[in-house]
C-alpha positions, 0 to 999 in steps of 0.5 A, spaced: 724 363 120 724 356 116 729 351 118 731 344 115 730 339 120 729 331 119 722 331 121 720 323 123 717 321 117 717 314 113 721 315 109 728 313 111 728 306 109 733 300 108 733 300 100 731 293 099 727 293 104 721 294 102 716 287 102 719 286 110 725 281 108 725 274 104 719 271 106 712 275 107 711 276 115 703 276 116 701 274 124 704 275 131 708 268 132 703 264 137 706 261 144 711 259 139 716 254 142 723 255 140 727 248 141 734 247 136 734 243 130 732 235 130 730 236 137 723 231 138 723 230 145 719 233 151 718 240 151 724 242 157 725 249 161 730 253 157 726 251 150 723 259 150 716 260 149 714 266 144 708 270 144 705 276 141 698 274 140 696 280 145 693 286 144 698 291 141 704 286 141 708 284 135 713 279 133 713 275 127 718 270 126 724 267 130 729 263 128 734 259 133 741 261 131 744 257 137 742 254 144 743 262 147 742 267 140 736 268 137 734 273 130 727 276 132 723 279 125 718 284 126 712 283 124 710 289 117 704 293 119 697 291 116 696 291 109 703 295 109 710 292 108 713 299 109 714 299 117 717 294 121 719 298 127 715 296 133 716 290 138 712 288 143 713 280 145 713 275 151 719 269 153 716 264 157 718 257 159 726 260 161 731 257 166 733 258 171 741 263 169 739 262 162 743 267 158 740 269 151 742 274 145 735 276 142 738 280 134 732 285 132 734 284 125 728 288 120 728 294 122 726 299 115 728 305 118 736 305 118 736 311 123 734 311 130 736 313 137 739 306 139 746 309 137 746 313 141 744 309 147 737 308 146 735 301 149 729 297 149 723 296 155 722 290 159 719 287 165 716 280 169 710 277 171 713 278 179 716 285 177 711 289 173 714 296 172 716 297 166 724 300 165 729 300 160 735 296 159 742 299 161 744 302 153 751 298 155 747 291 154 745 293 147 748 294 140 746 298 133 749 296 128 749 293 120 749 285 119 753 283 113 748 276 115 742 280 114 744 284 107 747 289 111 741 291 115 741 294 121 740 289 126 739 291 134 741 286 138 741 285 146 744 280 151 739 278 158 739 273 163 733 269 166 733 268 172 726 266 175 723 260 172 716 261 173 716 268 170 713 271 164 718 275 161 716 282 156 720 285 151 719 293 148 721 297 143 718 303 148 713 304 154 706 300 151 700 303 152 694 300 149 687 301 147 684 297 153 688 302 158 686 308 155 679 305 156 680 303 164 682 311 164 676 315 161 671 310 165 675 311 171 675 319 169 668 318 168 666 315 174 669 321 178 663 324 176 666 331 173 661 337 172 666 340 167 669 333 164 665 331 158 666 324 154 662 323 148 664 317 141 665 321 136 666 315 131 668 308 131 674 304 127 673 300 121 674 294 127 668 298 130 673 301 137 671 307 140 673 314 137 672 318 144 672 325 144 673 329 151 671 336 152 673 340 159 671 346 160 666 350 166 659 349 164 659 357 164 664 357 159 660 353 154 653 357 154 656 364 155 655 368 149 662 372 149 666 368 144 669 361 145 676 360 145 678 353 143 684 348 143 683 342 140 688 336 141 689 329 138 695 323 140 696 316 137 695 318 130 701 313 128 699 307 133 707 305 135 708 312 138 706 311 145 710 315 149 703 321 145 699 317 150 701 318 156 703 326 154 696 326 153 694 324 159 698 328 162 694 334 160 688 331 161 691 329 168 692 337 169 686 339 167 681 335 170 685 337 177 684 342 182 691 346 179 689 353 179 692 354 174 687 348 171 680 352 175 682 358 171 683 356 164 676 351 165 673 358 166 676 361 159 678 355 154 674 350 152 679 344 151 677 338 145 682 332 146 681 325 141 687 321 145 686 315 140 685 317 133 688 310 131 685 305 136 685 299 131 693 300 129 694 301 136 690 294 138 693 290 132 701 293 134 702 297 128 707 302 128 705 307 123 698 305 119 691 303 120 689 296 119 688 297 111 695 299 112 694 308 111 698 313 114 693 316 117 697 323 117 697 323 111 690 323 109 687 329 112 684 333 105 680 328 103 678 322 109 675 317 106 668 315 111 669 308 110 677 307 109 679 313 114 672 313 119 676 316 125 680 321 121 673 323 117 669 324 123 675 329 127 676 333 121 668 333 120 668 337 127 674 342 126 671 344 120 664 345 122 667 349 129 671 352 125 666 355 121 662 356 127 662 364 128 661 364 136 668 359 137 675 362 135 680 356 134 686 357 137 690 351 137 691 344 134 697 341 136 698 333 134 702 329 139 707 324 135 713 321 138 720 321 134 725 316 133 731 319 131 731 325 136 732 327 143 727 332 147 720 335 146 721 339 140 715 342 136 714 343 128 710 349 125 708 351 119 711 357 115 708 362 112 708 369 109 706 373 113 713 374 117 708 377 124 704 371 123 711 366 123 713 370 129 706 369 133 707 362 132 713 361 136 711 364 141 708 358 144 714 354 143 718 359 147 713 359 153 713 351 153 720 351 153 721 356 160 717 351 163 718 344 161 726 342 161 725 337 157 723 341 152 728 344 145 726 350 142 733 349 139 729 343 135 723 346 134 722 346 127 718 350 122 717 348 115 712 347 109 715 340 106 711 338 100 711 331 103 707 334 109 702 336 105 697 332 107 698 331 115 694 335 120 698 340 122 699 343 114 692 341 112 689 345 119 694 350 118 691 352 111 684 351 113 684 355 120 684 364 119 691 368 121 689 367 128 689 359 129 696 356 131 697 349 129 703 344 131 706 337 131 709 335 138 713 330 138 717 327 143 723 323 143 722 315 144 729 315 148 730 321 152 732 329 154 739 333 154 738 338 159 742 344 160 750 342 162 748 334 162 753 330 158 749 324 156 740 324 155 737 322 161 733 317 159 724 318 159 720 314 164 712 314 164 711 319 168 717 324 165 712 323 159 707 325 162 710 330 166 711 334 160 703 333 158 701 337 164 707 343 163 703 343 155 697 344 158 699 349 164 704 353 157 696 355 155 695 360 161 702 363 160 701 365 153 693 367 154 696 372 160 702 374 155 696 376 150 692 379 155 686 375 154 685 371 162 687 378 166 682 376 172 682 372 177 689 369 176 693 366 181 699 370 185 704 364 186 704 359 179 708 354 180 710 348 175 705 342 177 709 336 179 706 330 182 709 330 189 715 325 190 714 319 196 718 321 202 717 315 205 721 308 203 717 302 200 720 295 197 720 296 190 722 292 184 727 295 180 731 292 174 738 290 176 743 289 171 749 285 171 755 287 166 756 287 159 761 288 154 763 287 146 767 280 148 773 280 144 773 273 139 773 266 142 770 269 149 762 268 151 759 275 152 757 277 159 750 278 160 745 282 164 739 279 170 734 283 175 734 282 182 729 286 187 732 290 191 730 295 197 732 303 194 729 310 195 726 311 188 725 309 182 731 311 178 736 305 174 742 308 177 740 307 185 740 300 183 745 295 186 748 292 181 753 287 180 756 283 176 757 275 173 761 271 168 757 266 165 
């Protein structure tokens, strides 16, 4: 049942690349101004303003190329010049009509889903949903200027002065909002929801465990099942968080499904192993500069804190006779696949290889997002030292371990001819249909026979019927202009539409 597939990892960088390009990249550019060459005057609309000194934002460098193009480097991570992937910045000081080219142009990762169209995110001050840029205004492609490294570049139209303008690599979600929400939870004051600080980061941040079972469950003397989840290991992979969320989300609500399986299943979740790499807008490492995921045989306490403490608690539960482990799972995000898609561990016990896909199956009856066909199980060398591989050494016969990952762009579905492309809500839609996959296999394996609800449906967040005013990104039309011609450029407007979808947009189009 083993497969060769390409699992995301950090491998797949630029020869030459590896100290992030010709000058060292060590902070987020700061309100930087950006004004042409010999310029001394007073400072004019038009003259963009840079910043990615927030939290979770990234940005290292800008270089004026011309009065409407712009090459942008991306900050390394911290004590690390492998990984230069995510971005995360703000342009202010616009005018009014002002069309610009913004050039990516250090990626390390030669692959990625902007070839097959894959775009960044934005949004504004006075249009604050996030959405992607349309896949025709963007381009994936190697740079002969730039030592022929992949360069993504993208054409966009300011059209309010006064707003702030934030650019993407993907849906942020950071440390702060990750706290609003468990205080938020907190505050409903939920018999069955338990958040406790299992550690703290090397910069001192939260490590917040959640435990959501019924009080019933936890003093029983019958044996405790356990499923143990973790996200954000590698801190760039946002779209892990809002997955996570959405488990929670359901199993905290009044489902039954959710009311049975809190009866049943004592359910750990870490949903930041990562917080100073998310905080600081690293992609992969910590801020000493580790793959976390590659560290799970021997964490270090001061090095490694959050990683040592979780591996402290799985370790001491599953040494713990009363408690059966039965599922960890570590939710990723991939950059070079589409889908939600698992990876497993290979073993030689063909019945055990068999049981382990069993989940995957279920998960992919009830999630249309999600690919058995790209589920993956494998005992890659390289992987040794990840959760998933290490666990699955660790845990008896009857514990099962994955990798969930999820695309960074979007999901084929059965007859569609091109990805539907992700939105927060679609990632955190597949994080409630994980979490409903357990009742599934639990009933499949006969351990939850009584009171199990007639009718199980899948759980979605009932659409608005009703129409609001809402803000959508409306996109003007671009295409490769041929030599000696301007390119034509993308702008937003407000429009009054139904739902939330890029298509339902009015669009129309302007040459500069």
């Amino acid at each position: 049942m083993e497969r060769k597939m390409e699992e995301n990892n950090d491998r797949d960088v630029e020869p030459g690349s590896e100290t992030g390009g010709e000058d060292a990249l060590v902070g987020n550019v700061n309100k930087l101004t950006v004004s042409p060459p010999g310029y001394n005057g007073p400072l004019r609309k038009g003259h963009l303003i840079f910043d990615a000194c927030f939290e979770s934002g990234n940005l290292g460098r800008v270089d004026y190329i011309s009065d409407f193009e712009f090459d942008l480097f991306i900050r390394p991570d911290t004590c690390n010049p492998r990984f230069r992937v995510w971005f995360n910045f703000t342009v202010e000081n616009v005018r009014e009509t002002q069309r610009v080219i913004f050039n990516v142009v250090n990626f390390s990762k030669t692959k990625s889903l902007y070839r097959d169209g894959m775009s960044p995110v934005v949004k504004s001050t006075s249009r604050p949903k996030w959405q992607r840029l349309p896949p025709k205004n963007v381009y994936y492609y190697r740079c002969p200027d730039h030592r022929r490294n992949y360069v993504m570049s993208f054409a966009f139209c300011f059209d309010r002065e006064d707003d702030v303008y934030q650019f993407a690599y993907c849906y942020p979600y950071t440390y702060t909002r990750l706290q609003h929400y468990l205080s938020s939870l907190e505050r409903r004051n939920l018999p069955y929801l338990q958040r406790e600080q299992l550690g703290l980061s090397v910069q001192q941040r939260q490590l917040d465990l959640l435990t959501i079972t019924n009080s019933d469950n936890v003093s029983s003397e019958r044996e405790k099942k356990l499923v143990f989840l973790t996200a954000r290991v590698h801190p760039g992979e946002s779209p892990a968080s809002f997955i996570c969320q959405g488990v929670i989300d359901f199993l905290v609500s009044q489902h039954p499904v959710a009311q049975i399986l809190r009866d049943h299943v004592i359910f750990k979740i870490v949903p930041m192993l990562n917080p100073d790499g998310v905080y600081l807008g690293n992609y992969r490492c910590s801020l000493m500069g580790f793959d976390l995921n590659r560290h799970w045989q021997d964490p270090s306490p001061w090095a490694h804190p959050t990683l040592h403490a979780v591996k402290q608690l799985i370790v001491q539960m599953n040494q713990d006779p009363s408690v059966s482990l039965e599922f960890y799972i570590d939710v990723h995000s991939h950059s070079t696949m589409l889908n939600g898609f698992m990876y497993g561990n290979v073993f030689e016990d063909e019945e055990r290889v068999q049981r382990q896909a069993v989940f995957p199956r279920l998960l992919c009856q009830n999630a249309p997002d999600f690919s058995f066909s790209n589920t993956s199980f494998n005992r890659d060398k390289v992987k040794a030292g990840t959760g998933r591989r290490f666990l699955g050494g660790l845990l008896d016969d009857t514990s099962y371990c994955y990798t969930l990952e999820v695309s960074f762009y979007g999901y084929m579905t059965a007859g569609s001819t091109a990805p539907v492309p992700y939105s927060e809500e679609m990632y955190m839609k597949l994080g409630r249909n994980v979490a409903r996959t357990f009742l599934d296999y639990y009933k499949l394996n006969n351990l939850i026979k009584e009171n199990r609800p007639t009718n199980i449906q899948r759980w979605d967040v009932p659409e608005r019927q009703k129409q609001d005013r809402e803000q959508h990104w409306c996109w003007q039309g671009h295409r490769r202009q041929e030599k000696g011609e301007e390119p034509k450029f993308w702008t937003l407007v407000e429009t009054q539409t139904k739902d939330d979808s890029l298509d339902s947009a009015l669009m129309r189009n302007t040459s500069p």
